[in-house]
C-alpha positions in Angstrom: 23.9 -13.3 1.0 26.6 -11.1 -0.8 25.5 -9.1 -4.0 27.3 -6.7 -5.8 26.9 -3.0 -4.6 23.8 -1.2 -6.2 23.0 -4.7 -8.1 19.2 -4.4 -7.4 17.7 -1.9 -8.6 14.7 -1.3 -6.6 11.7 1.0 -8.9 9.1 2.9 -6.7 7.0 5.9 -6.6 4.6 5.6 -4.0 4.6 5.8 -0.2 2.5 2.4 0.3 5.5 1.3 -1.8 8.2 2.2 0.4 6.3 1.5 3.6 6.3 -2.4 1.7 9.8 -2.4 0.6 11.5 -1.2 3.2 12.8 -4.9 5.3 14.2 -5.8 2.0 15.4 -2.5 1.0 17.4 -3.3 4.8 18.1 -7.1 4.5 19.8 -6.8 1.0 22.2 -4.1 2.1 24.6 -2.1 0.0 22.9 -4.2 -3.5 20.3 -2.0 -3.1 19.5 1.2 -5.5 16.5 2.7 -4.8 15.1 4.5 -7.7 12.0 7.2 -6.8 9.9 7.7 -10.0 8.6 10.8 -8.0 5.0 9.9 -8.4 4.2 11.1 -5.2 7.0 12.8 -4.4 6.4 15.6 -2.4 8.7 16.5 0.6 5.7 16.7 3.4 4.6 13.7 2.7 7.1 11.3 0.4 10.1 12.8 2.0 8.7 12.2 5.2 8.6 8.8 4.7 11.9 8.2 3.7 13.2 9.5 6.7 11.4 7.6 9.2 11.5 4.9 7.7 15.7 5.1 7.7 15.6 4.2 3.9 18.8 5.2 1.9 19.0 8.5 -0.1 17.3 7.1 -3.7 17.9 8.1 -7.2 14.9 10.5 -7.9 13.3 10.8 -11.7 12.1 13.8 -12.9 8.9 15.4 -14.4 6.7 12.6 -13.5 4.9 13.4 -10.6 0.7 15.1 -11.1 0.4 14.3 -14.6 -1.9 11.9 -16.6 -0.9 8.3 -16.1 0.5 7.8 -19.8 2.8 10.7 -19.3 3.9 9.3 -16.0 4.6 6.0 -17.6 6.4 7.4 -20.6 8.6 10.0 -18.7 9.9 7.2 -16.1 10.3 4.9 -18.4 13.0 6.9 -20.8 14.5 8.1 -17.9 14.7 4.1 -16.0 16.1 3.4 -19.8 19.2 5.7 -20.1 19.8 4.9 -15.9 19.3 1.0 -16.6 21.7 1.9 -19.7 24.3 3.7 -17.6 24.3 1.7 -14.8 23.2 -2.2 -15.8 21.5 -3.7 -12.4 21.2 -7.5 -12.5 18.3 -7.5 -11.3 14.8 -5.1 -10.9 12.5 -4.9 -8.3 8.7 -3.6 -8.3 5.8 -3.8 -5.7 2.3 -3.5 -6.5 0.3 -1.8 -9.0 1.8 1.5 -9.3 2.5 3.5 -12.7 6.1 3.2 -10.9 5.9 -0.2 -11.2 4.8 -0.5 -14.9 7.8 1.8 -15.4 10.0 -0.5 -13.8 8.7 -3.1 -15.4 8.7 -2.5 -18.5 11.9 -0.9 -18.4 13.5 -3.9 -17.2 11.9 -6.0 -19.8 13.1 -3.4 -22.8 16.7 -4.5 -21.4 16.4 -7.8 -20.9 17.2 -7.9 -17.1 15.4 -10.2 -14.9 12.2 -8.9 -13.5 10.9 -9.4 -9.7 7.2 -8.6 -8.9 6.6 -7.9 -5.8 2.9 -8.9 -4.3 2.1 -10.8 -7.9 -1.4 -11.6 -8.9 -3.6 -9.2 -6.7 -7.3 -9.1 -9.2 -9.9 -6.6 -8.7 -11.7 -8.1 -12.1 -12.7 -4.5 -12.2 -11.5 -2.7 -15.8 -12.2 0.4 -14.7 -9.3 0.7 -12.7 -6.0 1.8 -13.8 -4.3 -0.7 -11.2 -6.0 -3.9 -12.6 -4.2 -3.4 -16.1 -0.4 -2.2 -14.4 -0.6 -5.5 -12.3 -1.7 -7.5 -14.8 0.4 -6.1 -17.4 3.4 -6.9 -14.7 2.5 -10.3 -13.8 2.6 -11.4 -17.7 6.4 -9.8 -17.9 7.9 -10.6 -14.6 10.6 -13.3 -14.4 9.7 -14.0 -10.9 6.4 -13.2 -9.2 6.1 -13.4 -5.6 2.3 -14.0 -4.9 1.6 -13.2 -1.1 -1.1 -15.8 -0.6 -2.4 -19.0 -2.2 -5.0 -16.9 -3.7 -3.2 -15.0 -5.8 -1.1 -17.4 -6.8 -4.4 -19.1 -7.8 -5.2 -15.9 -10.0 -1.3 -16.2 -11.4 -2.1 -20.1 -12.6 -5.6 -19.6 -14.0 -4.4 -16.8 -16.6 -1.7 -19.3 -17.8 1.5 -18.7 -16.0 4.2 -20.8 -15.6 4.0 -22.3 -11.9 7.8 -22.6 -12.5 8.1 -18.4 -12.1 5.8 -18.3 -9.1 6.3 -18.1 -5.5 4.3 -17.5 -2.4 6.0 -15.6 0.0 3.5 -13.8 1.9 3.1 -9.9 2.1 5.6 -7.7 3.1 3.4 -5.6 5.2 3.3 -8.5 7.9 6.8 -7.3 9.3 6.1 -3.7 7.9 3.6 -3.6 10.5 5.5 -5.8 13.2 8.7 -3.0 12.7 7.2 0.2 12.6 4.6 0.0 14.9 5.1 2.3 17.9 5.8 0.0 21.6 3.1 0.2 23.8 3.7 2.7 26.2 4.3 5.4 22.7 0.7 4.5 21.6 -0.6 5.3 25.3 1.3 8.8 25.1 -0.2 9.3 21.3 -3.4 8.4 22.1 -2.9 11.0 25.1 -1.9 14.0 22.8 -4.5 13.2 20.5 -7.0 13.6 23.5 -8.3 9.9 22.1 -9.1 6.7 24.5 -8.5 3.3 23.0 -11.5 1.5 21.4 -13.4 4.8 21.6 -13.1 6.2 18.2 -12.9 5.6 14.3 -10.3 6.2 12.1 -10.8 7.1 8.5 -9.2 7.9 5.6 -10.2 8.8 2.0 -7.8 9.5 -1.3 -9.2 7.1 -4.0 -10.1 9.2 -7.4 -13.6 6.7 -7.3 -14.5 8.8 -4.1 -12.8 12.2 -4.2 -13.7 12.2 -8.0 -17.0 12.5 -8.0 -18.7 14.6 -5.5 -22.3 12.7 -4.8 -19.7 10.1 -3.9 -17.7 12.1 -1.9 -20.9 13.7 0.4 -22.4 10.3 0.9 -19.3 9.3 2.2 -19.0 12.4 4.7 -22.2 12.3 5.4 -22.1 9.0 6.9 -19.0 9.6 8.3 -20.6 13.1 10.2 -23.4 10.4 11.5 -20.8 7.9 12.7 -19.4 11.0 14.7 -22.5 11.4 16.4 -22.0 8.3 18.4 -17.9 8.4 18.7 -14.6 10.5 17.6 -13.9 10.0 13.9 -10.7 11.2 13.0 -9.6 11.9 9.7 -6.3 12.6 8.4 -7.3 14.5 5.3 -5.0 14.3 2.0 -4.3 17.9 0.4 -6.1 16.7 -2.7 -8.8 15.3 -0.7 -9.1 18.2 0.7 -9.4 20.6 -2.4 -11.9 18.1 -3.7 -14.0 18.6 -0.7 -13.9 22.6 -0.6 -14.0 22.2 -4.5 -17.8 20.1 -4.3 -18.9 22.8 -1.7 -18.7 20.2 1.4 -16.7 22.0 3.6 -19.2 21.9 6.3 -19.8 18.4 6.8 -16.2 17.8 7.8 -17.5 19.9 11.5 -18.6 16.9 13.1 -15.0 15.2 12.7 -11.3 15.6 13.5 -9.9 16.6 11.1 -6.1 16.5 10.3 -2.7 16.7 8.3 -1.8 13.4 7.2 0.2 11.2 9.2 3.2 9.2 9.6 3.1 5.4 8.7 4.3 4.9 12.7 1.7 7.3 14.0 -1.0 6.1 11.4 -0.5 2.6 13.0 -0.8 3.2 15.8 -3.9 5.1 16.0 -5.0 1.9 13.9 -4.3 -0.2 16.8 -6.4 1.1 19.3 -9.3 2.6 16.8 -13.0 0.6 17.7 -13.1 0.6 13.8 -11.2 1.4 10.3 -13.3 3.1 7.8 -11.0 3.2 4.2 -10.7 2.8 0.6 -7.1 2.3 0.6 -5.5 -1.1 -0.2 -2.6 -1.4 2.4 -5.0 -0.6 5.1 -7.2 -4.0 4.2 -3.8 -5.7 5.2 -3.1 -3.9 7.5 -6.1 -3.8 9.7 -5.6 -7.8 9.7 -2.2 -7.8 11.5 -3.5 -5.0 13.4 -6.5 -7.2 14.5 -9.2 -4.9 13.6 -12.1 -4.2 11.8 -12.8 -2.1 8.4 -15.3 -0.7 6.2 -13.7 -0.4 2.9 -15.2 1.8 0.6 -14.9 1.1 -2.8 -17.0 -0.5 -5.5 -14.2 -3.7 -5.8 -11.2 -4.9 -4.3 -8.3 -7.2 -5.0 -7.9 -8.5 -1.7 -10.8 -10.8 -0.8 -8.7 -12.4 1.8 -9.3 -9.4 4.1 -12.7 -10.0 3.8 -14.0 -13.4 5.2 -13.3 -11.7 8.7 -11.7 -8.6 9.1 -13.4 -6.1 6.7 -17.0 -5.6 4.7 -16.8 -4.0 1.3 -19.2 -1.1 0.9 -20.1 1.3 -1.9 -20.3 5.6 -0.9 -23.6 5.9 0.8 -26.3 4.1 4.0 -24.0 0.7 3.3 -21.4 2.5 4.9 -23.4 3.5 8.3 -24.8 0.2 8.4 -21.8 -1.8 8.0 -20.3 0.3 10.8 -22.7 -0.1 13.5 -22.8 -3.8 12.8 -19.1 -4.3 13.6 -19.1 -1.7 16.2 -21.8 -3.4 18.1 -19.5 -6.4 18.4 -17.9 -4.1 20.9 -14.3 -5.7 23.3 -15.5 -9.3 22.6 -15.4 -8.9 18.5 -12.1 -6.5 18.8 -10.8 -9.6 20.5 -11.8 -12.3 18.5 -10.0 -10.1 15.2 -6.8 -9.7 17.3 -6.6 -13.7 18.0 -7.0 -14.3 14.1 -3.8 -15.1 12.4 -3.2 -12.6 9.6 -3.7 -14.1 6.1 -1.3 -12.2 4.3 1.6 -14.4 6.0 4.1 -14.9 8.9 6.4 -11.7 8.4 9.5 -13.3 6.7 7.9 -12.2 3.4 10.5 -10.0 2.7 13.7 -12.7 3.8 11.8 -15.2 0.9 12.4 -12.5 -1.4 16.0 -11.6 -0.7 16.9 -15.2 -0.5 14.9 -15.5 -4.5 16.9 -11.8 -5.6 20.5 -13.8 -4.5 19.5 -16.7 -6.4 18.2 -14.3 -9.4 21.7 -12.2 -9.6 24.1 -15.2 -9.1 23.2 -16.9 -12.1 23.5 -13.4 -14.1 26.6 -13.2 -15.6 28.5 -10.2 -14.8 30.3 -8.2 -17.5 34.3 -7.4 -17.2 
């Protein structure tokens, strides 16, 4: 598969973005340009990521990270505009929901160059969130949507889309997964340094605006968590925002009970997810990712767009007792239940996710004609 040199231009923002992007950022080479709207941009975190995850140096926007969603989407998008301008790529890649990937899209749309949506057709059917109207404002512009399972493409179909511009490729956190997490004997030594013993604790995590938004949300949530600690180690790798929400709301002291720390690396944070008894989350990726991983998850949210995770792997619960209860169900499972997960095929796909993709951008750019 030869493509021109920076031919693909490849629109993010987010770390869960380039986590998901990276195999085909690799696989197509030199055609890719990676261009970093900066939405979370931030060199402890974002900057991070790029480095272990050995992605190329991108093309960073400016003036778009922490501000309200409309002025993220507008800044990117004049800036992707004069760079799509400058520097015509024949094609355009986005993943997900982001405001990064409205940018993208949108951008790519403004100049008529064939649009690739990356994990097409995702539906919470819930309005209230921001996410539900980028992906479905994506999904209705994108030349080629890659829906990861037959459910999404079922989403896709139902709202009128052309079968013609869908494809179902799996997800691209499969191999994600597969590639970065650590080999066996680097777990042991992490779980070592951690002072942690495998199937012996919880891991959580908690960012989502629903829950760090609203404080009676946020203290039912560490409340339960606190009780949960009671019976085994819950770690929790705290976000800086989450944080300030936390000492904002005056909950400080219920974080005690649990061990709390800086946020991790995606190889670390895997790997930890590995061994953990149970996952306790309201982020997205980790509802795929506990089903590669083979284990279970509370996610809590009020909706979520990936129902597939749930039919085995993970019970959706809002802030509050649900949260507790949920737990000690799948806890009480115990070895046999962690073991039953781990012998379940994932259903997000096989792992070639992202060689489906390359093999649909080559067939994309050779029919674009290229200017003299």
């Amino acid at each position: 598969m030869q493509m021109p040199t920076r031919s693909v231009a490849i629109v993010l923002g987010t770390r869960p973005e380039l986590v998901k992007l990276t195999d085909l950022v690799r696989l197509l080479g030199p055609a890719a340009h990676l261009v970093h709207t900066g939405q979370h941009y931030d060199e402890e975190l974002s900057g991070r990521f790029l480095t272990e995850l050995g992605l190329p140096e991108p093309t960073f926007l400016s003036g778009v990270g922490g501000r309200p969603r409309a002025v993220q989407i507008s800044a990117a998008l004049a800036q992707l505009d004069e760079l799509f301008t400058a520097e015509p790529p024949l094609a355009v890649v986005v993943q997900g929901d982001t405001n990064a990937a409205l940018s993208g899209a949108l951008a790519a749309n403004a100049r008529g160059i064939p649009l690739l949506h990356v994990e097409a057709g995702l539906r919470s059917h819930d309005r209230a969130m921001p996410e539900e109207h980028n992906r479905v404002l994506i999904d209705r512009i994108a030349d080629v949507l890659c829906a990861a399972t037959p459910e999404n493409r079922a989403n896709l179909l139902a709202e009128g889309i052309d079968e013609a511009r869908i494809a179902v490729t799996g997800n691209t956190v499969v191999e994600a997964v597969h590639n970065q997490l650590p080999t066996e004997d680097e777990r042991t030594a992490l779980l070592a340094r951690h002072g942690l013993a495998a199937d012996s604790y919880v891991l959580a995590t908690v960012h989502r605006p629903e829950n760090t938004d609203d404080p009676a949300a946020l203290r039912a949530i560490l409340t339960e968590l606190a009780a949960l600690a009671e019976r085994l180690p819950v770690v929790l790798p705290l976000h800086p925002r989450t944080r300030a929400r936390i000492e904002a709301a005056e909950l400080t002291h219920l974080l005690a009970p649990l061990t709390v720390g800086a946020p991790l690396g995606y190889s670390e944070f895997l790997a930890l997810a590995r061994h953990s008894a149970l996952l306790v989350s309201d982020s997205g990726g980790i509802q795929e990712e506990c089903t590669v991983l083979g284990r279970p998850l509370v996610v809590v949210r009020r909706s979520t767009e990936r129902p597939e995770a749930m039919a085995e792997f993970a019970d959706l619960v809002r802030p509050g007792p649900e949260i507790g209860r949920a737990a000690h169900r799948r806890l009480a499972s115990g070895g046999a239940g962690l073991a039953r997960l781990a012998a379940l095929p994932s259903p997000f796909g096989d792992g070639l996710a992202s060689d489906r993709i390359a093999g649909l951008l080559a067939g994309i750019t050779a029919r674009v004609p290229v200017a003299a």
